[in-house]
PDB file of N, CA, C and O in Angstrom:
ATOM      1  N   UNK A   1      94.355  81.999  96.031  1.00  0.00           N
ATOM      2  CA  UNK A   1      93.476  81.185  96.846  1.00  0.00           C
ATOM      3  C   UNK A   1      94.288  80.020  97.405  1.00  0.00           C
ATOM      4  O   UNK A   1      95.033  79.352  96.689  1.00  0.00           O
ATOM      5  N   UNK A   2      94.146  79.838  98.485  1.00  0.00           N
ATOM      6  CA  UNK A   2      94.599  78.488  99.629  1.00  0.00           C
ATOM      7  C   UNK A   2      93.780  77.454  99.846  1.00  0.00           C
ATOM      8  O   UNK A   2      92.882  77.401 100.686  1.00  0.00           O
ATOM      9  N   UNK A   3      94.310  76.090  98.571  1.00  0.00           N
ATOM     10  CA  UNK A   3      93.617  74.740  99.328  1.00  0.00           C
ATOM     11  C   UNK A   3      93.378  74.570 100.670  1.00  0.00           C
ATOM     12  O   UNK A   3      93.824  75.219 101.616  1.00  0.00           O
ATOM     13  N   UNK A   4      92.537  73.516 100.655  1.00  0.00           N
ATOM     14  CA  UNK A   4      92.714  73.318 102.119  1.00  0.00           C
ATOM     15  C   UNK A   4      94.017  72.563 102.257  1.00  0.00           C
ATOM     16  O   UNK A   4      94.657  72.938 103.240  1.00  0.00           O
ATOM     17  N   UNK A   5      94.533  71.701 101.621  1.00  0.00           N
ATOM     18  CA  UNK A   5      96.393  71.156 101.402  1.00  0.00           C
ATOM     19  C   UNK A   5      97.135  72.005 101.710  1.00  0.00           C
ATOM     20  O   UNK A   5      98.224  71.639 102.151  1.00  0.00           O
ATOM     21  N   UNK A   6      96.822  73.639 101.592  1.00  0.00           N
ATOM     22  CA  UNK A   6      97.912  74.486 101.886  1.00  0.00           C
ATOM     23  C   UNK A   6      99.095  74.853 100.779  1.00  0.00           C
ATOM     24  O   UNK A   6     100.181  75.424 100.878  1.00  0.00           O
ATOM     25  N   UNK A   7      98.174  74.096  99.394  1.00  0.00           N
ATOM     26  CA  UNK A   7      99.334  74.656  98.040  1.00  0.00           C
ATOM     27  C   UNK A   7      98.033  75.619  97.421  1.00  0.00           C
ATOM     28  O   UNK A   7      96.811  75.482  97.369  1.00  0.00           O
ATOM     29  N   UNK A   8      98.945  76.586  97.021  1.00  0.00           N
ATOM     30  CA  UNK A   8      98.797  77.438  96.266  1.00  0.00           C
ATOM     31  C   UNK A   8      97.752  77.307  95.203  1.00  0.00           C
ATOM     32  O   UNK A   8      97.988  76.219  94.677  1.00  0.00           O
ATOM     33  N   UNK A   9      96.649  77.890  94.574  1.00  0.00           N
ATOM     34  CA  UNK A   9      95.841  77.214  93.416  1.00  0.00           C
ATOM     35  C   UNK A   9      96.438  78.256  92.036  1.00  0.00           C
ATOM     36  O   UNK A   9      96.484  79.485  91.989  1.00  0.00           O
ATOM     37  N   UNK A  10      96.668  77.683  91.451  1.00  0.00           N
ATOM     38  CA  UNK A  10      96.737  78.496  90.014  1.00  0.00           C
ATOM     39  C   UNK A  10      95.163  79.208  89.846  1.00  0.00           C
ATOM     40  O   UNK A  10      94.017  78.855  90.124  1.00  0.00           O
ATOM     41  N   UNK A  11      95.819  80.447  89.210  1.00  0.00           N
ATOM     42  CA  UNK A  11      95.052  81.707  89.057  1.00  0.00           C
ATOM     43  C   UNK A  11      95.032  81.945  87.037  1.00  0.00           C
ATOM     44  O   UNK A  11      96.018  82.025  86.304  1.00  0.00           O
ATOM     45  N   UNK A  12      93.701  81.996  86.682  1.00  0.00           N
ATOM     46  CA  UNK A  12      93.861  82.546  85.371  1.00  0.00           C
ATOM     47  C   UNK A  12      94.362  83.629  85.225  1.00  0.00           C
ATOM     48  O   UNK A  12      94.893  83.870  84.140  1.00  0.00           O
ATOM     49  N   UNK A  13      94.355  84.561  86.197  1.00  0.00           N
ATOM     50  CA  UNK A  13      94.764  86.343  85.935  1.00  0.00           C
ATOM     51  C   UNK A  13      93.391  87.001  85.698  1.00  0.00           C
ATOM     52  O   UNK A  13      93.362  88.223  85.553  1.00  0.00           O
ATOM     53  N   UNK A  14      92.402  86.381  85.655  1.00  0.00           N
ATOM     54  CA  UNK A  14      91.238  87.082  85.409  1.00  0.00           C
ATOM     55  C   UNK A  14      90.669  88.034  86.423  1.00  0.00           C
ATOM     56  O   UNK A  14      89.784  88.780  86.005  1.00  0.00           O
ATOM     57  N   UNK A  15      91.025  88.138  87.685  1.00  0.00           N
ATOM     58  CA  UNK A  15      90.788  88.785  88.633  1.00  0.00           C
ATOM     59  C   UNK A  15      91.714  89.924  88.545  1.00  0.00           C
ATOM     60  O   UNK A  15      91.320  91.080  88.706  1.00  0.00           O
ATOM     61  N   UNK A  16      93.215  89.553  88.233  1.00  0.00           N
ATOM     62  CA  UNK A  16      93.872  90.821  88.411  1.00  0.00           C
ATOM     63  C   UNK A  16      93.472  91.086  86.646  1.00  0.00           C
ATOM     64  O   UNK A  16      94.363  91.913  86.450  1.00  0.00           O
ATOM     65  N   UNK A  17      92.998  91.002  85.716  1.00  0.00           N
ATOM     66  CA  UNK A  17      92.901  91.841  84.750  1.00  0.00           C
ATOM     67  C   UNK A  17      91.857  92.724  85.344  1.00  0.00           C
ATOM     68  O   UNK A  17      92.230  93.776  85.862  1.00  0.00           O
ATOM     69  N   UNK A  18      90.360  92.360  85.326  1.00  0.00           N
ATOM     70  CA  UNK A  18      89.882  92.862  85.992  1.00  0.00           C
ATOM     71  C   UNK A  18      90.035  94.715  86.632  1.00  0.00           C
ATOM     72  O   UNK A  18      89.779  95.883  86.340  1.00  0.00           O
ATOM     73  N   UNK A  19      90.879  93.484  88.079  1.00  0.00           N
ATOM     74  CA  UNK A  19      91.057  95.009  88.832  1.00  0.00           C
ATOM     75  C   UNK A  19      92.160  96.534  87.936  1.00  0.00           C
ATOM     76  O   UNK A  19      92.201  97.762  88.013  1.00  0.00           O
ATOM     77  N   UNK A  20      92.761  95.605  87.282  1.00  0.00           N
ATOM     78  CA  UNK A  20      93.973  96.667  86.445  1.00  0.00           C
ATOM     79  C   UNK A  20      92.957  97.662  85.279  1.00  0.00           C
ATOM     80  O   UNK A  20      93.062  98.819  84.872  1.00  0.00           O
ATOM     81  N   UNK A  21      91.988  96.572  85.023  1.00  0.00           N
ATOM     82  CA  UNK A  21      91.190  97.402  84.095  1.00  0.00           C
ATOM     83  C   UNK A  21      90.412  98.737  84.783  1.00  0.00           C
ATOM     84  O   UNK A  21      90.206  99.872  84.353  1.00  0.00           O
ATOM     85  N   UNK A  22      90.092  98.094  86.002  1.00  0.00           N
ATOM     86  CA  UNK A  22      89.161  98.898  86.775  1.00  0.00           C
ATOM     87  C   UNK A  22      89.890 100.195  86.996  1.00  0.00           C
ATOM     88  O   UNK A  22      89.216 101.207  86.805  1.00  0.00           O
ATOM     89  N   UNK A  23      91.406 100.384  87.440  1.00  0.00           N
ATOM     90  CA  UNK A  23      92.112 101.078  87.521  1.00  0.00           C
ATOM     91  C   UNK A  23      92.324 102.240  86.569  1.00  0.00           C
ATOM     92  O   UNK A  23      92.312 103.465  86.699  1.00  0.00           O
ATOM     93  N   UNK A  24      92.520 101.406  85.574  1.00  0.00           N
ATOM     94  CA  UNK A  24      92.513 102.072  84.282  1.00  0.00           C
ATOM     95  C   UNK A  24      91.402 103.082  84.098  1.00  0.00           C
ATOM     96  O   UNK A  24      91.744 104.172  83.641  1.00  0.00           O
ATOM     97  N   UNK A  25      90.428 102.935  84.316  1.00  0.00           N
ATOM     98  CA  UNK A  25      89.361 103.329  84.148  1.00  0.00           C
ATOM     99  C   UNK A  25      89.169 104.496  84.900  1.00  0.00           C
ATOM    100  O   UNK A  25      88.878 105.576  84.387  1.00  0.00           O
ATOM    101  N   UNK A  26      89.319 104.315  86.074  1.00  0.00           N
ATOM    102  CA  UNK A  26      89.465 105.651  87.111  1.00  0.00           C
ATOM    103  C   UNK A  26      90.308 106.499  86.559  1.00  0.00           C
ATOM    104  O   UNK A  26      89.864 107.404  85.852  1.00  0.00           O
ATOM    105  N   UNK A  27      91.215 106.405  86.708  1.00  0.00           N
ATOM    106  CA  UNK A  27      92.507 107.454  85.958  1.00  0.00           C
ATOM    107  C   UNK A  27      92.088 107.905  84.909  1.00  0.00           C
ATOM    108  O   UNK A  27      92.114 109.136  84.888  1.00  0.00           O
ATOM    109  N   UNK A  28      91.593 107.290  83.747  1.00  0.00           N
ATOM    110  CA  UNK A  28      90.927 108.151  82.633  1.00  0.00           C
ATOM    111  C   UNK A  28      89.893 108.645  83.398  1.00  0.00           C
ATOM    112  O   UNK A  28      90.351 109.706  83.822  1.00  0.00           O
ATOM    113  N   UNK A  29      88.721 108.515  83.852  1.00  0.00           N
ATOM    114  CA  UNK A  29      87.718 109.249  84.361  1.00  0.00           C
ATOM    115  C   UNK A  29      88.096 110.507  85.209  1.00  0.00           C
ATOM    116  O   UNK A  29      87.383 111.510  85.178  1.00  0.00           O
ATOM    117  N   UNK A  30      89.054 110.448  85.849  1.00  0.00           N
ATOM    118  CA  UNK A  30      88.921 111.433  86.720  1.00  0.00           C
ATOM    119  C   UNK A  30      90.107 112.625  85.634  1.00  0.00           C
ATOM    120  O   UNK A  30      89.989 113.850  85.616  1.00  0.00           O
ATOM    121  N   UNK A  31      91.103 111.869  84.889  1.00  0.00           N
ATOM    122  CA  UNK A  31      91.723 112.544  83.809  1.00  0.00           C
ATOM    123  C   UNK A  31      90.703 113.618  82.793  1.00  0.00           C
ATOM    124  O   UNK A  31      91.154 114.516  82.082  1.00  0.00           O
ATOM    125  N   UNK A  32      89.210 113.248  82.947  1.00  0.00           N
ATOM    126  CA  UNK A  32      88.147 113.567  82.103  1.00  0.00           C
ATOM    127  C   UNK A  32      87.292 114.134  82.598  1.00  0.00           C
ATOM    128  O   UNK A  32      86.122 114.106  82.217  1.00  0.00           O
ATOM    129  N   UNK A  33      87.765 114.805  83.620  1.00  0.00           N
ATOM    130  CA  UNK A  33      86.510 115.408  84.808  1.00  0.00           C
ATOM    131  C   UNK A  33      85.606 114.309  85.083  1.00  0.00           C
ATOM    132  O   UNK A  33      84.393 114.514  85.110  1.00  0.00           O
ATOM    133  N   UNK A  34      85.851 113.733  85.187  1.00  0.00           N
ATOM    134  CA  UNK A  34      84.923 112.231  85.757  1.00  0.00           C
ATOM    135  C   UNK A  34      84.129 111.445  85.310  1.00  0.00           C
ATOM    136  O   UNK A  34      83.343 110.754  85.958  1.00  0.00           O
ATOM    137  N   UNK A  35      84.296 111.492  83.922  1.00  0.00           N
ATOM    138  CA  UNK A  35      83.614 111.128  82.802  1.00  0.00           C
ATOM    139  C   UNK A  35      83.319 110.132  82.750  1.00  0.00           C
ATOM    140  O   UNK A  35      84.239 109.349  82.513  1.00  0.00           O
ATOM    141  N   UNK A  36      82.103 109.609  82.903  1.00  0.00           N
ATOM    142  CA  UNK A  36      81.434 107.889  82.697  1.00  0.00           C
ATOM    143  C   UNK A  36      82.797 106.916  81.706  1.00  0.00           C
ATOM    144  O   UNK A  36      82.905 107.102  80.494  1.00  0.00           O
ATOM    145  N   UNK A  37      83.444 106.224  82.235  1.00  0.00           N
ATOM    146  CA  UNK A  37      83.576 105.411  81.338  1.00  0.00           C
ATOM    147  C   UNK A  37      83.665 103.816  81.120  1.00  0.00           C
ATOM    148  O   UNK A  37      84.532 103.214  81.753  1.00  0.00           O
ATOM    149  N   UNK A  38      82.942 103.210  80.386  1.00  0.00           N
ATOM    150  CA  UNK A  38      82.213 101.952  80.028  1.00  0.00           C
ATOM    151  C   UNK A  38      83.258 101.290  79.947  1.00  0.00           C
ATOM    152  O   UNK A  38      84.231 101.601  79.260  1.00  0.00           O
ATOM    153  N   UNK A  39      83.102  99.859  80.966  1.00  0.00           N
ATOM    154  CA  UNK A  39      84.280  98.873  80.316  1.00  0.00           C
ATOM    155  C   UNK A  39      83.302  97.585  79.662  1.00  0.00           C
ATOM    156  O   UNK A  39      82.077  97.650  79.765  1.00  0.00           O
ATOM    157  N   UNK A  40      83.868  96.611  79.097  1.00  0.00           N
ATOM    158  CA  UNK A  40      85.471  97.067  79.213  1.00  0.00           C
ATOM    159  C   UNK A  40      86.290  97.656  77.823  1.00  0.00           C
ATOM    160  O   UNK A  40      86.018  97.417  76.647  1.00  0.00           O
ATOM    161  N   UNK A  41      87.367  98.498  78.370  1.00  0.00           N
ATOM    162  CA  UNK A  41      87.995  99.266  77.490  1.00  0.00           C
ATOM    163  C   UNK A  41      88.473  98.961  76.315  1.00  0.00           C
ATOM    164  O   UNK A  41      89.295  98.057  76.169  1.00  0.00           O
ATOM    165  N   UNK A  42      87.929  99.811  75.166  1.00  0.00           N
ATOM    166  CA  UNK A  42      87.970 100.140  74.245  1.00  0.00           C
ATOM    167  C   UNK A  42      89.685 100.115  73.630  1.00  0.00           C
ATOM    168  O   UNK A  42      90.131  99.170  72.981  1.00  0.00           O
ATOM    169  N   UNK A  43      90.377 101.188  73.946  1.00  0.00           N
ATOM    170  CA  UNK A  43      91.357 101.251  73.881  1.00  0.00           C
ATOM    171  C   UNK A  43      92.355 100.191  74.901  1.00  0.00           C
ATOM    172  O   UNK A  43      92.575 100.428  76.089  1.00  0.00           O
ATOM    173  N   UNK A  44      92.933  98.885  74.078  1.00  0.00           N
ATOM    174  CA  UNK A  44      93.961  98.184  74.797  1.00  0.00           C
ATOM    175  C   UNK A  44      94.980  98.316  75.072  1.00  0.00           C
ATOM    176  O   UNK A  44      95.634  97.427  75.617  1.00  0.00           O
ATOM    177  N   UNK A  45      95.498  99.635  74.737  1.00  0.00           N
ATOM    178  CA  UNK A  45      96.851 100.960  74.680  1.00  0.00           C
ATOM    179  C   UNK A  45      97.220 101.048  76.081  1.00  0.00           C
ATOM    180  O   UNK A  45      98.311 100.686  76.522  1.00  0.00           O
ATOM    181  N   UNK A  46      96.219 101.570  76.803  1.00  0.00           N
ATOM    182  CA  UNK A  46      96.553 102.630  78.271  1.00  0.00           C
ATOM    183  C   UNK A  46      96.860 101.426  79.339  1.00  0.00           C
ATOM    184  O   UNK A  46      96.490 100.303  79.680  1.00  0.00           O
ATOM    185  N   UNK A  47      97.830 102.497  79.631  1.00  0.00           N
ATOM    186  CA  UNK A  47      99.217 101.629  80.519  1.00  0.00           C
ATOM    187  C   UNK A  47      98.970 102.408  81.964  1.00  0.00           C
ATOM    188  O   UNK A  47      98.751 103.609  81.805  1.00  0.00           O
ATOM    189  N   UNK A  48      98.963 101.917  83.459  1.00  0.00           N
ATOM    190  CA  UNK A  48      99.004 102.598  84.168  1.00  0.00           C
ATOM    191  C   UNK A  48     100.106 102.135  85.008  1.00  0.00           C
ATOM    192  O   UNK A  48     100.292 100.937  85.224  1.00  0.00           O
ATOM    193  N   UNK A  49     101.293 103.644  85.783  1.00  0.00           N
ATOM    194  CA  UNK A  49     102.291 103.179  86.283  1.00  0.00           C
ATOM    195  C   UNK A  49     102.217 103.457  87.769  1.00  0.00           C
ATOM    196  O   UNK A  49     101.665 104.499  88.121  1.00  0.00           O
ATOM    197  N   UNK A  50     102.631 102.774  88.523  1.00  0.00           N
ATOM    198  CA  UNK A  50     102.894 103.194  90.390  1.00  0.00           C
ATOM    199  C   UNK A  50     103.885 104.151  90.446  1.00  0.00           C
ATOM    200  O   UNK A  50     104.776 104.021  89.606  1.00  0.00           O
ATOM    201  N   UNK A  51     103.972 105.138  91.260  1.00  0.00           N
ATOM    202  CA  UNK A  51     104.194 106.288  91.753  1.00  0.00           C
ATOM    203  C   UNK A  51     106.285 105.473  91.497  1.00  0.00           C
ATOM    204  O   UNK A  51     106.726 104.376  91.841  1.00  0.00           O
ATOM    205  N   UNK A  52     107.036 106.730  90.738  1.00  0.00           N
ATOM    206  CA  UNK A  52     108.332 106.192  90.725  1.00  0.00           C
ATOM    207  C   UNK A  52     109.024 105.791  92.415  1.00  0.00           C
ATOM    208  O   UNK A  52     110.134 105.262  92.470  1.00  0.00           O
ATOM    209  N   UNK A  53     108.293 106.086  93.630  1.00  0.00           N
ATOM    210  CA  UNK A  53     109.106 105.783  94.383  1.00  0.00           C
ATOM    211  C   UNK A  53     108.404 104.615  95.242  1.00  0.00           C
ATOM    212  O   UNK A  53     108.854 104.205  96.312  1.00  0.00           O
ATOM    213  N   UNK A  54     107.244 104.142  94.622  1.00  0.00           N
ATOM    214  CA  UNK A  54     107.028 102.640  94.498  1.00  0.00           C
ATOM    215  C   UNK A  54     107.898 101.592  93.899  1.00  0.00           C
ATOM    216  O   UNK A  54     108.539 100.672  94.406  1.00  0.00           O
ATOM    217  N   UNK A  55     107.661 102.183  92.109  1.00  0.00           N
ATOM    218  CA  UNK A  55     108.246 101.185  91.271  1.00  0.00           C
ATOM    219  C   UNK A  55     109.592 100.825  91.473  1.00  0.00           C
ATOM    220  O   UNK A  55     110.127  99.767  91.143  1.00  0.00           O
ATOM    221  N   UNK A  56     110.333 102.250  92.313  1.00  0.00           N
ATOM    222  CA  UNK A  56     111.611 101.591  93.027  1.00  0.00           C
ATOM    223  C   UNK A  56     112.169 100.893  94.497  1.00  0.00           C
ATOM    224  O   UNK A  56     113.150 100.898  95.241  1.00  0.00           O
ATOM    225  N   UNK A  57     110.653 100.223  94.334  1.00  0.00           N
ATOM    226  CA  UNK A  57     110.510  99.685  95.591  1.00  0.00           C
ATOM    227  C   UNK A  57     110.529 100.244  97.303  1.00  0.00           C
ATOM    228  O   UNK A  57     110.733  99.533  98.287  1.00  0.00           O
ATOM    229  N   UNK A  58     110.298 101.474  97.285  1.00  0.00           N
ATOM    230  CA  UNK A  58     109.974 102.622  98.764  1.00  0.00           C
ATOM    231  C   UNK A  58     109.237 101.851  99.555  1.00  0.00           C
ATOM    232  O   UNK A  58     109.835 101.637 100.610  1.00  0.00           O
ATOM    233  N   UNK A  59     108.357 101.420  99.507  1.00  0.00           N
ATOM    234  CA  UNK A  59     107.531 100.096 100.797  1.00  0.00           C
ATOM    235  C   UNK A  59     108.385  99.541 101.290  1.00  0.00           C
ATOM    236  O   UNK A  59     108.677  99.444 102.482  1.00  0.00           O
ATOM    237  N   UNK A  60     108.942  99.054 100.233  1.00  0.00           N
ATOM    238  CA  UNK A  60     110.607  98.046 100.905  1.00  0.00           C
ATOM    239  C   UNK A  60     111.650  98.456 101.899  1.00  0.00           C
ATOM    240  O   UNK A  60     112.071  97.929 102.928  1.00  0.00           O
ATOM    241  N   UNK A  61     111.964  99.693 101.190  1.00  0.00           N
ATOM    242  CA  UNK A  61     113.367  99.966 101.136  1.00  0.00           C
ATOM    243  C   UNK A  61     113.246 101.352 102.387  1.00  0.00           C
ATOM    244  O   UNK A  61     113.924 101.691 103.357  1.00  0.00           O
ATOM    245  N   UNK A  62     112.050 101.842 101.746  1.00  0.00           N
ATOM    246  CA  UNK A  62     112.215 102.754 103.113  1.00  0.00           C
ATOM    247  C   UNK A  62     112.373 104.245 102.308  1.00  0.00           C
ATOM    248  O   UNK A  62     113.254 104.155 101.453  1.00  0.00           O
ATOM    249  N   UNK A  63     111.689 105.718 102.363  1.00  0.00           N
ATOM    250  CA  UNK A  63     112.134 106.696 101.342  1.00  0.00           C
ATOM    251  C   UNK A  63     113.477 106.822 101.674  1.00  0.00           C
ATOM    252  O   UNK A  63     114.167 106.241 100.837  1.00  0.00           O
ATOM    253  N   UNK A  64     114.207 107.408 102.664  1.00  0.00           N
ATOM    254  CA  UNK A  64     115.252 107.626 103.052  1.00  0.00           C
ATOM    255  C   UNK A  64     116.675 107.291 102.116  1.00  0.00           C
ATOM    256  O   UNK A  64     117.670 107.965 101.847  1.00  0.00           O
ATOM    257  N   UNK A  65     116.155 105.640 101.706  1.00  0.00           N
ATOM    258  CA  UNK A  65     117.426 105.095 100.940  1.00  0.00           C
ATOM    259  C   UNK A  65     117.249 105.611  99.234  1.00  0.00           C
ATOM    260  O   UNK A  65     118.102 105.383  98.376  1.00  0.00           O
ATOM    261  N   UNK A  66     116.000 106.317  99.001  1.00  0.00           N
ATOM    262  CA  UNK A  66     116.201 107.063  97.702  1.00  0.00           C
ATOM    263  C   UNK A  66     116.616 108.743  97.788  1.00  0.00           C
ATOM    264  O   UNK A  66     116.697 109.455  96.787  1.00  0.00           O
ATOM    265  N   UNK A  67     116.798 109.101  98.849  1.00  0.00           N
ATOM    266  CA  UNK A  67     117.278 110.339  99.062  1.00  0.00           C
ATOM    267  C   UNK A  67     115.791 111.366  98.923  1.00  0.00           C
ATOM    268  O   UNK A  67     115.578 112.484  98.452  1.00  0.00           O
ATOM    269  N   UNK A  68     115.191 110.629  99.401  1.00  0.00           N
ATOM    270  CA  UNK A  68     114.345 111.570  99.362  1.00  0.00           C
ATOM    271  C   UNK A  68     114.386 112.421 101.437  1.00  0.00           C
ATOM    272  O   UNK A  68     115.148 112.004 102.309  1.00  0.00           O
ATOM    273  N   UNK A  69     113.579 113.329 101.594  1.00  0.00           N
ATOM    274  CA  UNK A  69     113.704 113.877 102.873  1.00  0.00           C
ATOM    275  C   UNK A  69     112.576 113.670 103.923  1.00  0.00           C
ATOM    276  O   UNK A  69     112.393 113.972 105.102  1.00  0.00           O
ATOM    277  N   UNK A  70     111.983 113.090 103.053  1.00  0.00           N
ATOM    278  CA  UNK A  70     110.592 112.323 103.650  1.00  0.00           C
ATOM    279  C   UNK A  70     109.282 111.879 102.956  1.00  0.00           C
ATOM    280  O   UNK A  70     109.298 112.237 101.778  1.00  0.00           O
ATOM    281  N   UNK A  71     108.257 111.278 103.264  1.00  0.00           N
ATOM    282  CA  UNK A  71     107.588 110.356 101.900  1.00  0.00           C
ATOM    283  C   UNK A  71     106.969 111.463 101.160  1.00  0.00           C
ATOM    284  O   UNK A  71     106.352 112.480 101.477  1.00  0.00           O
ATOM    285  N   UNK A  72     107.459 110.753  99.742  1.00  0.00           N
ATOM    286  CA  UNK A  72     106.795 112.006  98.621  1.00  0.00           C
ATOM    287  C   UNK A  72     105.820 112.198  98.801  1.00  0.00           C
ATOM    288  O   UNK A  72     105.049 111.441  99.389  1.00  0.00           O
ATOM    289  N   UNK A  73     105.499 113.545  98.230  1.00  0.00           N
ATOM    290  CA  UNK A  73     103.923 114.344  97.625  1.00  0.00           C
ATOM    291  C   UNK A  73     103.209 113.425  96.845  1.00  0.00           C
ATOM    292  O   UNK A  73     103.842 112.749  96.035  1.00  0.00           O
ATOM    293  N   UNK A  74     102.135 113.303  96.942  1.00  0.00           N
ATOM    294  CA  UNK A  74     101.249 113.235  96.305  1.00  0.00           C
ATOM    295  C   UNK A  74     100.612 114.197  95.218  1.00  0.00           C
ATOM    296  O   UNK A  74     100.048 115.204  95.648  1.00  0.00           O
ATOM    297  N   UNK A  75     100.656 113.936  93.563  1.00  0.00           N
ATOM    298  CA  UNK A  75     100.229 115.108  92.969  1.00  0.00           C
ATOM    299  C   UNK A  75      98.608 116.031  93.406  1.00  0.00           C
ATOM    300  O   UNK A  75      97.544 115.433  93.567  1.00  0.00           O
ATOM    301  N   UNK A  76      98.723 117.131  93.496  1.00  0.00           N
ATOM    302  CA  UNK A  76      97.559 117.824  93.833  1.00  0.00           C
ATOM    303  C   UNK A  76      97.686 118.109  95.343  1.00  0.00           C
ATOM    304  O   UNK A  76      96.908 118.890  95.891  1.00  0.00           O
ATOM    305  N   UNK A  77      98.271 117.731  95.742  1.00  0.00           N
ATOM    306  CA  UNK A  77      98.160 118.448  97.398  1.00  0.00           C
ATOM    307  C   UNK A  77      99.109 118.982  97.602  1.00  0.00           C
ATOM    308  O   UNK A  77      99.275 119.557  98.678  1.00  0.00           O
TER     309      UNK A  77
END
């Protein structure tokens, strides 16, 4: 969020827990045939990761510079 000063406001993280949880949640559900599931989560274990040619920064960098031949697959299609 942007004062009106134009500095930055400190953030609890409560918004991005939140959305990470929310995330979480999908991925098990749809991992579960789509299975209702209640937050917030039970299990404080489950870790969710961005696609490896995110986490190596591909938005950035461009696929090309990971050798790939053009932007990866998506699983299931």
């Amino acid at each position: 969020m942007i004062r009106k000063s134009g500095e930055d406001e400190l953030d609890s993280g409560c918004g991005y827990h939140q959305a990470l949880e929310t995330a979480i949640a999908l991925k098990q559900s749809a991992r579960n045939d789509h299975a209702r599931i209640y937050l917030p989560l039970k299990d404080r274990s489950l870790r969710i990761f961005p696609h490896p040619y995110r986490l190596r920064g591909g938005d950035e960098a461009g696929w090309k510079s990971f050798g790939y031949t053009g932007p990866p697959d998506l699983p299931g299609q």
